[in-house]
PyMOL CGO cylinders between C-alpha atoms (Angstrom):
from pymol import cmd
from pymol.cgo import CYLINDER

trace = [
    CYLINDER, 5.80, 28.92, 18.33, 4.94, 25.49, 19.12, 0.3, 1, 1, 1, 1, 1, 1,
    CYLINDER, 4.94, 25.49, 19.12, 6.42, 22.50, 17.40, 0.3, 1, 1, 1, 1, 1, 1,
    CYLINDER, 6.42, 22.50, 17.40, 2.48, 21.63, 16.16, 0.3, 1, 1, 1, 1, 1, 1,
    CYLINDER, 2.48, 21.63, 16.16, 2.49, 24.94, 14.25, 0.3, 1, 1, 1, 1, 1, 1,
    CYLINDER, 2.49, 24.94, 14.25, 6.09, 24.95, 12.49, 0.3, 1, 1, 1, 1, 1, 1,
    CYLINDER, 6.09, 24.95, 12.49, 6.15, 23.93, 8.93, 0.3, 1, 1, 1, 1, 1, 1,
    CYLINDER, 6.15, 23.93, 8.93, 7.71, 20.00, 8.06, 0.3, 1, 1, 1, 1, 1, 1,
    CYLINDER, 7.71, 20.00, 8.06, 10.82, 21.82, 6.43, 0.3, 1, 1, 1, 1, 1, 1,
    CYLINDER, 10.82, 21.82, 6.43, 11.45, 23.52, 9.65, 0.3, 1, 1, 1, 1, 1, 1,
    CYLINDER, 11.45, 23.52, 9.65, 10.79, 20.49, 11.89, 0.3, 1, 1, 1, 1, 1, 1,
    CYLINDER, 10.79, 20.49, 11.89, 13.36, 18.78, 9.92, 0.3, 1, 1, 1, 1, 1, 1,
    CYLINDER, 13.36, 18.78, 9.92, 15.75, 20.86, 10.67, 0.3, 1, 1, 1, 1, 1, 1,
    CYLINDER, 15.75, 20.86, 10.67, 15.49, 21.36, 14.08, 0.3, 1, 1, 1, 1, 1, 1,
    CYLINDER, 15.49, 21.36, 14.08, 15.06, 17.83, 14.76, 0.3, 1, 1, 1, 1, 1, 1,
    CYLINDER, 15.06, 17.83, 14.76, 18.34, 17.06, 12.92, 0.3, 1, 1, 1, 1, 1, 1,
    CYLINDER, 18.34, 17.06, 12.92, 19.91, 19.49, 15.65, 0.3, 1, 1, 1, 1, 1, 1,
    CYLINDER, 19.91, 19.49, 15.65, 18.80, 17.54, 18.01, 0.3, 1, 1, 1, 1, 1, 1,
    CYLINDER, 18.80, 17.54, 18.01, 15.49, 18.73, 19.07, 0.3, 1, 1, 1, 1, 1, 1,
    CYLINDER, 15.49, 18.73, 19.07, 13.56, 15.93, 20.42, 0.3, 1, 1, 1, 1, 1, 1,
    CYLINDER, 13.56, 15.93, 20.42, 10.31, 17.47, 20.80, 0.3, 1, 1, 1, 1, 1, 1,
    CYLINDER, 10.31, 17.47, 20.80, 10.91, 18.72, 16.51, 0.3, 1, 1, 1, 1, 1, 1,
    CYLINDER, 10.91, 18.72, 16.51, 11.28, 14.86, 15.74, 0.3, 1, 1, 1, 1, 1, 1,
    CYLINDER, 11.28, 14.86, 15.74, 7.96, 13.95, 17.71, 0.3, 1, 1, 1, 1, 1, 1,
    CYLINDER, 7.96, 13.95, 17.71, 5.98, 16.32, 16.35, 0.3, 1, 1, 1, 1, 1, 1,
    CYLINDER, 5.98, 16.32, 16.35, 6.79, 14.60, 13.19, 0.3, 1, 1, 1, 1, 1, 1,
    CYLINDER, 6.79, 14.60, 13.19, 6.27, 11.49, 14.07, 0.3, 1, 1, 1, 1, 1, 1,
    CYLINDER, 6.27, 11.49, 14.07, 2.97, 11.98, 15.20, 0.3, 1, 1, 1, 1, 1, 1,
    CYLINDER, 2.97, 11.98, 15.20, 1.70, 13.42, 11.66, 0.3, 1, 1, 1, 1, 1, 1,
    CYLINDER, 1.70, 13.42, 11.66, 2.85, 10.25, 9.91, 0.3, 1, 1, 1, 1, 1, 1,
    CYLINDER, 2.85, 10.25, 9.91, 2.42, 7.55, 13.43, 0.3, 1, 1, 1, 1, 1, 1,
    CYLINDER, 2.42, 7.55, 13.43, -1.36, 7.02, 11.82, 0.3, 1, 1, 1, 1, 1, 1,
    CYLINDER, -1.36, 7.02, 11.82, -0.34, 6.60, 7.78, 0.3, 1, 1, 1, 1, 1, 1,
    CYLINDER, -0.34, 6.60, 7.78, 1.90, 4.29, 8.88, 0.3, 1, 1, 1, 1, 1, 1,
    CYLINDER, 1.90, 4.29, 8.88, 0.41, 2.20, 11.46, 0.3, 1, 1, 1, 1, 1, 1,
    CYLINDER, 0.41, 2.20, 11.46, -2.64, 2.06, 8.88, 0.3, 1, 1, 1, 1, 1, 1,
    CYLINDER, -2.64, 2.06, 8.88, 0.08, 0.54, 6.39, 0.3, 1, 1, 1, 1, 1, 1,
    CYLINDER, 0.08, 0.54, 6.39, 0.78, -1.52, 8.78, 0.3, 1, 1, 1, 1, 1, 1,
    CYLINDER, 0.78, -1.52, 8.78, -2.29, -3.20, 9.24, 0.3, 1, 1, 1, 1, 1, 1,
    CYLINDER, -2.29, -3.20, 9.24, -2.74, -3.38, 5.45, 0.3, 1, 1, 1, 1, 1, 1,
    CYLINDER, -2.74, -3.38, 5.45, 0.16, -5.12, 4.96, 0.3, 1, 1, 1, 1, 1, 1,
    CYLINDER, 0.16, -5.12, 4.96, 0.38, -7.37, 8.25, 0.3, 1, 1, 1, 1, 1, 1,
    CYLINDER, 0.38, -7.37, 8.25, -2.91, -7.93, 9.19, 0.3, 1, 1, 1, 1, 1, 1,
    CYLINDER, -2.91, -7.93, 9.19, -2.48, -7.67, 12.52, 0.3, 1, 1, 1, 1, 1, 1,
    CYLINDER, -2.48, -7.67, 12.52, -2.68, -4.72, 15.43, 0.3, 1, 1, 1, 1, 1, 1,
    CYLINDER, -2.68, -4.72, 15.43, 0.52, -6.22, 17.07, 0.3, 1, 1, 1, 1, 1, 1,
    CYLINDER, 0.52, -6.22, 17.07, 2.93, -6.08, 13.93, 0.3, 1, 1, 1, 1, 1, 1,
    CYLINDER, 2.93, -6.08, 13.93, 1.56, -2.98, 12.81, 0.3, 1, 1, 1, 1, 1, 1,
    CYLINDER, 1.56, -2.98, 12.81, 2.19, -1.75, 16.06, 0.3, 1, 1, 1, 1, 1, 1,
    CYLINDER, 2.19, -1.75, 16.06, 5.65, -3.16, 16.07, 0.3, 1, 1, 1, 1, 1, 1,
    CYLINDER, 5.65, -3.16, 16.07, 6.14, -1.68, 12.70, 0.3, 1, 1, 1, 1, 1, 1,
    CYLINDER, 6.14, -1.68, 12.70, 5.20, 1.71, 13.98, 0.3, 1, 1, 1, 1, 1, 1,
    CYLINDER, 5.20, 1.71, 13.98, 8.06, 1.24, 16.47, 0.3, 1, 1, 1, 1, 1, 1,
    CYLINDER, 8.06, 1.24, 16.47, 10.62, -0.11, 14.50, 0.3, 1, 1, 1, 1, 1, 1,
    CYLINDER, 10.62, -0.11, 14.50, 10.32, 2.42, 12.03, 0.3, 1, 1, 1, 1, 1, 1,
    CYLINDER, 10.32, 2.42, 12.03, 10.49, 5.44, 14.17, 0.3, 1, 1, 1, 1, 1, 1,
    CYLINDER, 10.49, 5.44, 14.17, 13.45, 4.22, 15.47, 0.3, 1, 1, 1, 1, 1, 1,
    CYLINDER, 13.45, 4.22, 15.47, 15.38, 3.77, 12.35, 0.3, 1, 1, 1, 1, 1, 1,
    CYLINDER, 15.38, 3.77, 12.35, 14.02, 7.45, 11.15, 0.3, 1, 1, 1, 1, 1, 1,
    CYLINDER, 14.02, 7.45, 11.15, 15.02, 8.74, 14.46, 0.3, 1, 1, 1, 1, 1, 1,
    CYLINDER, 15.02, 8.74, 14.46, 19.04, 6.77, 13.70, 0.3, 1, 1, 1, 1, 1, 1,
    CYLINDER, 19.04, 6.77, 13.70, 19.20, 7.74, 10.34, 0.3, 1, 1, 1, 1, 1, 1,
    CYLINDER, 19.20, 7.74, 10.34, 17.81, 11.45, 10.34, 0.3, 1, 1, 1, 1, 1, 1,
    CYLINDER, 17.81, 11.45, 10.34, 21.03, 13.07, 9.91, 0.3, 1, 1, 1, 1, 1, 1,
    CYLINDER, 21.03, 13.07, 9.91, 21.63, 11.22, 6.46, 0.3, 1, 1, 1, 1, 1, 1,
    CYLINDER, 21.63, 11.22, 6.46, 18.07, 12.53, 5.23, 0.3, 1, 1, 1, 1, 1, 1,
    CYLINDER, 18.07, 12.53, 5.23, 19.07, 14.54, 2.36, 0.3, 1, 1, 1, 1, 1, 1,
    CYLINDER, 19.07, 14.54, 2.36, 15.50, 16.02, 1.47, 0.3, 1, 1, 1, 1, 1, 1,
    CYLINDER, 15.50, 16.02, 1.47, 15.30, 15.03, -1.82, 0.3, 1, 1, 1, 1, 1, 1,
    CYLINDER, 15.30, 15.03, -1.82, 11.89, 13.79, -1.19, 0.3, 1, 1, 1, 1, 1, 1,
    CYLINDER, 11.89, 13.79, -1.19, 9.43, 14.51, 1.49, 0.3, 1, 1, 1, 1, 1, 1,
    CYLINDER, 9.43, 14.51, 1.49, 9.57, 13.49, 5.18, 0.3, 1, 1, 1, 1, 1, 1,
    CYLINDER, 9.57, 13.49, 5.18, 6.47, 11.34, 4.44, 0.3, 1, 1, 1, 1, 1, 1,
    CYLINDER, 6.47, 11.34, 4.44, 7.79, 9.66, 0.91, 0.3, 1, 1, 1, 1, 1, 1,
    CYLINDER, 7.79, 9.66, 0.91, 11.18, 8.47, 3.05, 0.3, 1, 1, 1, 1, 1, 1,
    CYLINDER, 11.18, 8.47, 3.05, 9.31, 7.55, 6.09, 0.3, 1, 1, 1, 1, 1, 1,
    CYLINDER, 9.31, 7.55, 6.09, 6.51, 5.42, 4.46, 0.3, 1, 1, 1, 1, 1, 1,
    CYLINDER, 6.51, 5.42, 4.46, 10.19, 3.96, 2.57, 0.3, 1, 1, 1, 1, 1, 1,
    CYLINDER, 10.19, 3.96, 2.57, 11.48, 2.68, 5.86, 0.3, 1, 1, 1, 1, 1, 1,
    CYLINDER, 11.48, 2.68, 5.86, 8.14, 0.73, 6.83, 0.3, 1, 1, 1, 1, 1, 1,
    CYLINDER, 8.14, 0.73, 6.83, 7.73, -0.58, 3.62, 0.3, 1, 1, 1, 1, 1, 1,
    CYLINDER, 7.73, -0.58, 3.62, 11.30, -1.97, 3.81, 0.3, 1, 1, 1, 1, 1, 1,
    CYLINDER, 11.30, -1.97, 3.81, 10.57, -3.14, 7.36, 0.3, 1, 1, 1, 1, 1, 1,
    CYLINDER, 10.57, -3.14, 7.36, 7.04, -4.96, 6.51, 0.3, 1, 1, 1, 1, 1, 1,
    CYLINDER, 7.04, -4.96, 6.51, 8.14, -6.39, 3.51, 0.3, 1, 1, 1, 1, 1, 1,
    CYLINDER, 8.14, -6.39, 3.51, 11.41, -7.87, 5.63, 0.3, 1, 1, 1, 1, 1, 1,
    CYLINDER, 11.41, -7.87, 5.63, 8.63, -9.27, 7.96, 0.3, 1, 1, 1, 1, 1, 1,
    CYLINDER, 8.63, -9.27, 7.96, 6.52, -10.49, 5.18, 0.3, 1, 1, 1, 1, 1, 1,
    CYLINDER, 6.52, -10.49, 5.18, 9.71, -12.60, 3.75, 0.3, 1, 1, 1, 1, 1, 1,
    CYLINDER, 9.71, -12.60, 3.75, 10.51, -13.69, 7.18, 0.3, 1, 1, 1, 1, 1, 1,
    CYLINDER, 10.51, -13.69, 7.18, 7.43, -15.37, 8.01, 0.3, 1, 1, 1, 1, 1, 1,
    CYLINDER, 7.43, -15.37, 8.01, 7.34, -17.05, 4.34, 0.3, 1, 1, 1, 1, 1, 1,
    CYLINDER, 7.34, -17.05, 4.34, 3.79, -16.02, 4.15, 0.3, 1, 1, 1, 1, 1, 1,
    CYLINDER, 3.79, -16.02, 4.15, 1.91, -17.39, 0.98, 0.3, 1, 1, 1, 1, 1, 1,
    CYLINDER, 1.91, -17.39, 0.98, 3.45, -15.94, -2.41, 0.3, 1, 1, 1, 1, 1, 1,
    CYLINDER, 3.45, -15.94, -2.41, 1.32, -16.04, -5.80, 0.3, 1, 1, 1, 1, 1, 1,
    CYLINDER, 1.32, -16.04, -5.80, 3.60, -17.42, -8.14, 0.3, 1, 1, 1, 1, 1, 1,
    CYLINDER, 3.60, -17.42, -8.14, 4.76, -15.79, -11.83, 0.3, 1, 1, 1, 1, 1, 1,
    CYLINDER, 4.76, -15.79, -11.83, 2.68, -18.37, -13.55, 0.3, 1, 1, 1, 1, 1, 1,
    CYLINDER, 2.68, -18.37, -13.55, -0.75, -17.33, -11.66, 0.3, 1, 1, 1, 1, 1, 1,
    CYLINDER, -0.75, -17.33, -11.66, -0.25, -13.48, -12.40, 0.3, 1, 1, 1, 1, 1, 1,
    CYLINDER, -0.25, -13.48, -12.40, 0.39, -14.45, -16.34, 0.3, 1, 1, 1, 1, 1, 1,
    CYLINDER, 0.39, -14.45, -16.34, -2.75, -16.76, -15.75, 0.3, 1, 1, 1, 1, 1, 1,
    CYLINDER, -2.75, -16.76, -15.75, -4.47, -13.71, -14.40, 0.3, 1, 1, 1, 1, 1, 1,
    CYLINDER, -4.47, -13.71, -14.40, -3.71, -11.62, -17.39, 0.3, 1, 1, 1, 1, 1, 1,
    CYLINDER, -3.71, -11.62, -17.39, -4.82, -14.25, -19.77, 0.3, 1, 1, 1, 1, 1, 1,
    CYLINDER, -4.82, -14.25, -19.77, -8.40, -13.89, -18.49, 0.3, 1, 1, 1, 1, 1, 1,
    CYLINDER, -8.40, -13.89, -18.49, -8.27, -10.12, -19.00, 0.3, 1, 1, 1, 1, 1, 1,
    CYLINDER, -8.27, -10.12, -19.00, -10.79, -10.44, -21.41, 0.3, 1, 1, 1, 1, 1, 1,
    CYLINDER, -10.79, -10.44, -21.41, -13.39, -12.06, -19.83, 0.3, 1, 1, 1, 1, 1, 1,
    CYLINDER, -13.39, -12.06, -19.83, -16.93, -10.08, -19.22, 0.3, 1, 1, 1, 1, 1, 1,
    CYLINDER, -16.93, -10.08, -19.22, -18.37, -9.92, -16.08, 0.3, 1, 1, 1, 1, 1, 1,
    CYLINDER, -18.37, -9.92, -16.08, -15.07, -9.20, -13.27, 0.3, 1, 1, 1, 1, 1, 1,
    CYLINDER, -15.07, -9.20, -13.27, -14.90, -6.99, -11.57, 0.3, 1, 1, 1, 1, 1, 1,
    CYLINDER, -14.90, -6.99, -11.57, -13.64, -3.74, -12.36, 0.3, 1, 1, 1, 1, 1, 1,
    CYLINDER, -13.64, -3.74, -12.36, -11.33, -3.05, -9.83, 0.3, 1, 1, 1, 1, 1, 1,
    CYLINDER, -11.33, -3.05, -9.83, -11.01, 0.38, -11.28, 0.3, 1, 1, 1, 1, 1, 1,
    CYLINDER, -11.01, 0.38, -11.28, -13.95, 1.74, -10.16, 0.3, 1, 1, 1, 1, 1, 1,
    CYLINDER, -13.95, 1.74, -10.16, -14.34, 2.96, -6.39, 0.3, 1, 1, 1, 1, 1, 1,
    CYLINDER, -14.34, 2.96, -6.39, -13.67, -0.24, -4.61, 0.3, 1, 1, 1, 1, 1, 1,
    CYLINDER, -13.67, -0.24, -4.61, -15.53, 1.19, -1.51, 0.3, 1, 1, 1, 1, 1, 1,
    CYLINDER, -15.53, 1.19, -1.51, -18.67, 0.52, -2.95, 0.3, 1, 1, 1, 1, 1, 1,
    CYLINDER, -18.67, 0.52, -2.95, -18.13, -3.25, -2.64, 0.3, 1, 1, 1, 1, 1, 1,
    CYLINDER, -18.13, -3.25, -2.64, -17.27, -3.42, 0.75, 0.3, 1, 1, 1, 1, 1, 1,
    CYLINDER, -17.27, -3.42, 0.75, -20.45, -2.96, 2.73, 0.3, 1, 1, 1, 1, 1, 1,
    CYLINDER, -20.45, -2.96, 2.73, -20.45, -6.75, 2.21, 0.3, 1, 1, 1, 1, 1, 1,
    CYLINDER, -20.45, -6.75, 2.21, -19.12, -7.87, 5.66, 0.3, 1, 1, 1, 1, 1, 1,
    CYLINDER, -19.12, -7.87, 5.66, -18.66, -11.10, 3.47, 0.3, 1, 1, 1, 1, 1, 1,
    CYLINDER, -18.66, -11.10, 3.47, -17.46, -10.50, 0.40, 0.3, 1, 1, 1, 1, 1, 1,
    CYLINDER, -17.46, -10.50, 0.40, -15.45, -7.54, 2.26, 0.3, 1, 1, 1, 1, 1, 1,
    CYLINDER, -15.45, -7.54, 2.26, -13.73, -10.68, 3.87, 0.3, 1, 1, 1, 1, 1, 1,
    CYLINDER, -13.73, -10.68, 3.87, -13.18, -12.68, 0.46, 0.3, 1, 1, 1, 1, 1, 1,
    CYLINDER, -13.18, -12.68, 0.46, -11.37, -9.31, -0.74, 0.3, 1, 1, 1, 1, 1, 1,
    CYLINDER, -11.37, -9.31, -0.74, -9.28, -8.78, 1.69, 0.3, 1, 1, 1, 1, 1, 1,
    CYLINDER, -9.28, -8.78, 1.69, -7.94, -12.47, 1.91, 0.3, 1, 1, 1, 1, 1, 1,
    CYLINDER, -7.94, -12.47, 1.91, -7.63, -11.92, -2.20, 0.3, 1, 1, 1, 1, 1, 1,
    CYLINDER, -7.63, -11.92, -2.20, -5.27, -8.46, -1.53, 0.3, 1, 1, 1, 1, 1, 1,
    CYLINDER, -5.27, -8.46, -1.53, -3.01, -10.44, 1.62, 0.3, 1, 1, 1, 1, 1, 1,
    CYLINDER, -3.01, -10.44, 1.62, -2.60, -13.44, -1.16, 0.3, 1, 1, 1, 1, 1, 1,
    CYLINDER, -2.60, -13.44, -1.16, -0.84, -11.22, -3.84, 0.3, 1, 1, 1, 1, 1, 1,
    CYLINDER, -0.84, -11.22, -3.84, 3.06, -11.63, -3.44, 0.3, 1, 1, 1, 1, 1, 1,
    CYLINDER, 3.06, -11.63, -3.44, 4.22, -8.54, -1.06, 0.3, 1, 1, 1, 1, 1, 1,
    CYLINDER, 4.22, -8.54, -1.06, 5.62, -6.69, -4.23, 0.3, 1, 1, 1, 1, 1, 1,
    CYLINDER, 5.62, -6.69, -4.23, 2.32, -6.66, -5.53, 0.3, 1, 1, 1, 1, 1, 1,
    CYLINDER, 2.32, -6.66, -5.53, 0.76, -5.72, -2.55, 0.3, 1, 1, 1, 1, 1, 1,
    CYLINDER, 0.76, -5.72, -2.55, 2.34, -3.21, -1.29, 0.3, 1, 1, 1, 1, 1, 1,
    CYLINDER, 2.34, -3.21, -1.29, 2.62, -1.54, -4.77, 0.3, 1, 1, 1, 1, 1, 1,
    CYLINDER, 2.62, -1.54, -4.77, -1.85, -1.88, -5.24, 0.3, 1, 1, 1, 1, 1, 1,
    CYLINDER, -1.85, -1.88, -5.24, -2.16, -1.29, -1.64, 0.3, 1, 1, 1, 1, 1, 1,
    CYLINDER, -2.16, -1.29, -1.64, -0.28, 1.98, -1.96, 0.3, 1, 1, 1, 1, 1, 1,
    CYLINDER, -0.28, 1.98, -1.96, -1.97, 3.40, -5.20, 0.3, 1, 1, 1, 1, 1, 1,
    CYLINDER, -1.97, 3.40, -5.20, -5.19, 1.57, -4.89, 0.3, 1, 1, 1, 1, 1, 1,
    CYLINDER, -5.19, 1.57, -4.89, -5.92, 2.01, -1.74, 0.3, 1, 1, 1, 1, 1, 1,
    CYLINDER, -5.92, 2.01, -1.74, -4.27, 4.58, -0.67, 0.3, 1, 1, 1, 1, 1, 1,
    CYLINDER, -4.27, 4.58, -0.67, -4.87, 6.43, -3.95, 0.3, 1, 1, 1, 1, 1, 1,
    CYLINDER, -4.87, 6.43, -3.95, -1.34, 7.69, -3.95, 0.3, 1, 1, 1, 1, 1, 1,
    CYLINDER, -1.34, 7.69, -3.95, -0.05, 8.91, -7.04, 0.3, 1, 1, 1, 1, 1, 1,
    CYLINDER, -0.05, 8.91, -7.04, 1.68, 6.41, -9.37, 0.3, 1, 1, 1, 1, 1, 1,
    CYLINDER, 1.68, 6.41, -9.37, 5.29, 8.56, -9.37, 0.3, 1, 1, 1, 1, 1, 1,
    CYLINDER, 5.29, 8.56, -9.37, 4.79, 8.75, -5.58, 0.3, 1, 1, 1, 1, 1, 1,
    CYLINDER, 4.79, 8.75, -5.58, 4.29, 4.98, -5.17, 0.3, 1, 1, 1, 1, 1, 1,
    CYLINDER, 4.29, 4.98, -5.17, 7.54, 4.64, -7.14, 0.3, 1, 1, 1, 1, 1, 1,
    CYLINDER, 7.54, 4.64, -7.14, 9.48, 7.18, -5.64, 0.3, 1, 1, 1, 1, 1, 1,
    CYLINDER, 9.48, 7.18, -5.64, 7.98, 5.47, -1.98, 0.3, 1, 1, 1, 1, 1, 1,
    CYLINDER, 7.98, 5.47, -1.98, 9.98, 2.19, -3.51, 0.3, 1, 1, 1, 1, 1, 1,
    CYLINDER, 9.98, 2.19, -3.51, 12.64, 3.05, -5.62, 0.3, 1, 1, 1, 1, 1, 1,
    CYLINDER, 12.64, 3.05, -5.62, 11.08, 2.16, -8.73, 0.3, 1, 1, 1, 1, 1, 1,
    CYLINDER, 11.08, 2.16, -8.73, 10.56, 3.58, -12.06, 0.3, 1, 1, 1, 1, 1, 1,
    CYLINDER, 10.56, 3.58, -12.06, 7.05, 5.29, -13.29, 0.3, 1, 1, 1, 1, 1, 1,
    CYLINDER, 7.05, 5.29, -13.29, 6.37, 2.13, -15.65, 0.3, 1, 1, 1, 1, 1, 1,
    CYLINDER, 6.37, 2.13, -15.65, 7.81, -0.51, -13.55, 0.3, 1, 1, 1, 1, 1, 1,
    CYLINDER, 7.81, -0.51, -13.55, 4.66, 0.57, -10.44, 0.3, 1, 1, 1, 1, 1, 1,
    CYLINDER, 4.66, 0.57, -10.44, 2.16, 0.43, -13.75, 0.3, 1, 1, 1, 1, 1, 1,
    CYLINDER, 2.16, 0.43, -13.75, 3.44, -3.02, -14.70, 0.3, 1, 1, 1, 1, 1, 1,
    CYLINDER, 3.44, -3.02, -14.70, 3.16, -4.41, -10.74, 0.3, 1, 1, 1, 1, 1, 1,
    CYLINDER, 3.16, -4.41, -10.74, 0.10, -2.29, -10.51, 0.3, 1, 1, 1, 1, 1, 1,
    CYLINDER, 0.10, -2.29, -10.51, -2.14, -3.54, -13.60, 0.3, 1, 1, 1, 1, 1, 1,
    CYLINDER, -2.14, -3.54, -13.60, -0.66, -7.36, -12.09, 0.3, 1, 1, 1, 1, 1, 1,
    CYLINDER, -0.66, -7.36, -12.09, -1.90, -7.14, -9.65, 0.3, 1, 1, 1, 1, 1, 1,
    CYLINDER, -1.90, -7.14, -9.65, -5.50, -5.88, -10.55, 0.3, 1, 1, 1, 1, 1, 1,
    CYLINDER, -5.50, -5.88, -10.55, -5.37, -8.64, -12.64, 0.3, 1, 1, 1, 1, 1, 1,
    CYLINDER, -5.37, -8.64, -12.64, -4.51, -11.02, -10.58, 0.3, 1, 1, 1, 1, 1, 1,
    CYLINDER, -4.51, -11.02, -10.58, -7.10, -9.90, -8.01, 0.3, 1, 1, 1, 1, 1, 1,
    CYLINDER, -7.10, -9.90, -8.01, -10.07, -9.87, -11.19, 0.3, 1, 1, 1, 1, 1, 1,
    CYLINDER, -10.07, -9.87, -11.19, -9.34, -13.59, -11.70, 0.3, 1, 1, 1, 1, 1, 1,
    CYLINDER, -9.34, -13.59, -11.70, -9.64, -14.33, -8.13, 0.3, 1, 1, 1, 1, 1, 1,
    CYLINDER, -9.64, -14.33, -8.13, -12.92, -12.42, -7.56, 0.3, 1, 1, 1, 1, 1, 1,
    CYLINDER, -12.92, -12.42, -7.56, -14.61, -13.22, -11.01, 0.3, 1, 1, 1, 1, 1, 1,
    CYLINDER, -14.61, -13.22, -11.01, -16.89, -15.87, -9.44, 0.3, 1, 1, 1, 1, 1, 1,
    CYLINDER, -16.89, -15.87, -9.44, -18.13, -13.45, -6.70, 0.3, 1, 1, 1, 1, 1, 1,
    CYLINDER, -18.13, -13.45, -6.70, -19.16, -10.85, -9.45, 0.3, 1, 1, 1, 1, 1, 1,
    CYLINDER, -19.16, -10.85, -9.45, -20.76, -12.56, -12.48, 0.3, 1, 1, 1, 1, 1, 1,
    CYLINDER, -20.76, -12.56, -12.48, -23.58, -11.00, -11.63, 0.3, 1, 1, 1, 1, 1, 1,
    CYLINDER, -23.58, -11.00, -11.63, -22.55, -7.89, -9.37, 0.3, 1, 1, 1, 1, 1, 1,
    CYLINDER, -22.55, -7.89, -9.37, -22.26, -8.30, -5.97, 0.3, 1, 1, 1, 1, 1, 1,
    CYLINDER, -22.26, -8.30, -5.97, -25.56, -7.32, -4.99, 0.3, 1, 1, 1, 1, 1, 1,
    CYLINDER, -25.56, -7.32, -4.99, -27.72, -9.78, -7.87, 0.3, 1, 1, 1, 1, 1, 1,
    CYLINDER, -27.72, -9.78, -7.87, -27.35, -6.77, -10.56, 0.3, 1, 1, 1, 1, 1, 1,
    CYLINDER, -27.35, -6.77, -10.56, -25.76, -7.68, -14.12, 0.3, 1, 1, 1, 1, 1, 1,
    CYLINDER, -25.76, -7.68, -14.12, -21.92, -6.43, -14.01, 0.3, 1, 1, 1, 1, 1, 1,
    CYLINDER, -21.92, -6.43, -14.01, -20.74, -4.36, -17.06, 0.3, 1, 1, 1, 1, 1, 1,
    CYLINDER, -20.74, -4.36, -17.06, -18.77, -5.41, -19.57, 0.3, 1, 1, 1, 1, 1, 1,
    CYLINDER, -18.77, -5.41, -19.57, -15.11, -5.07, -18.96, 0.3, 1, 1, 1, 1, 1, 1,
    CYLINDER, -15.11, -5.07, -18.96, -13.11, -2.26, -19.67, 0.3, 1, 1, 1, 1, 1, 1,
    CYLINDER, -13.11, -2.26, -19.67, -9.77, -1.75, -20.07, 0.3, 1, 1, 1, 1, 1, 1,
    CYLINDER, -9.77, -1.75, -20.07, -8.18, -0.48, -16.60, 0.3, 1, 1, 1, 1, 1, 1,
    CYLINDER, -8.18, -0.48, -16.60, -6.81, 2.87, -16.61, 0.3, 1, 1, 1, 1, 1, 1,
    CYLINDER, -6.81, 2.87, -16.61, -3.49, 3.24, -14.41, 0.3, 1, 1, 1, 1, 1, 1,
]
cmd.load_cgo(trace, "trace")
């Protein structure tokens, strides 16, 4: 049987025996989740790329510690988070301070923001106000980030996200509904009135 057609617990385990072509095979099911991450987070093809790299090789040194207590995804996607958000503090790329995410959550009751909550696909045909969105998602500190980019994005799970980074069910809600909040404040202006001219609804409280 070929190493495309075994089953991830199988791979594992041949691949920690030293089977090289067991290893690839699993790299190349996650090489496009986590280059995608990549460019989430980094915002450019180069880092991501280097990302890719650097995390394959760390999965590939530290396979034999792997104790399978989560999947092979969850603990991969843990080493390139770790990686990018190394990068992220390295470069000293702009961080949001405490003070603007409380500000953010003091103008949770304003009408007309956007709900973020609702499928933010639908906003995004907008070459231009895609742009404005995505500079609003790369300013949010890279705890933030990563944690909305993850479960909003993404649409992981919320106990996945926090398993991912090593953080408790309510602490991803708190970092999630943050940084929604953040990200309504900084896009209220572009949505008073929808962002196609049509009235916006009033604003409801976000689920998580």
């Amino acid at each position: 049987m070929t190493a495309s057609a075994l089953p991830e617990q199988e791979l594992i385990g041949r691949a920690k025996a030293g089977d090289t072509q067991a290893f690839e095979e699993l790299m190349r099911r996650n090489q496009g989740k986590i280059y995608n991450l990549g460019m989430k987070l980094l915002r450019n093809r180069e880092d991501a790329a280097d990302l890719l790299q650097e995390t394959f090789i760390k999965a590939y040194e530290s396979l034999p510690r792997f104790e399978e207590k989560s999947s092979f995804s969850t603990w991969i996607y843990r080493i390139a988070v770790n990686f990018a958000l190394m990068k992220l503090r390295r470069e000293k790329r702009r961080k949001v301070s405490f003070d603007e995410l409380k500000e953010a959550e003091a103008l949770n009751d304003q009408k007309s923001i956007l709900n973020w909550s609702s499928n933010p696909q639908a906003h995004l045909k907008n070459k231009e106000l895609r742009a404005v969105i995505d500079e609003a998602i790369a300013s949010l500190p890279p705890k933030y980030k990563t944690v909305f980019l993850l479960h909003d994005i993404d649409d992981l799970p919320i106990a996945r996200v926090g398993e991912i980074l090593s953080l408790s069910v309510p602490a991803v809600k708190s970092r999630v509904h943050r940084s929604r909040l953040f990200l309504r404040q900084k896009l209220a202006k572009y949505f008073e009135k929808g962002p196609y001219g049509d009235e916006m609804l009033p604003n409801p409280q976000v689920p998580v």
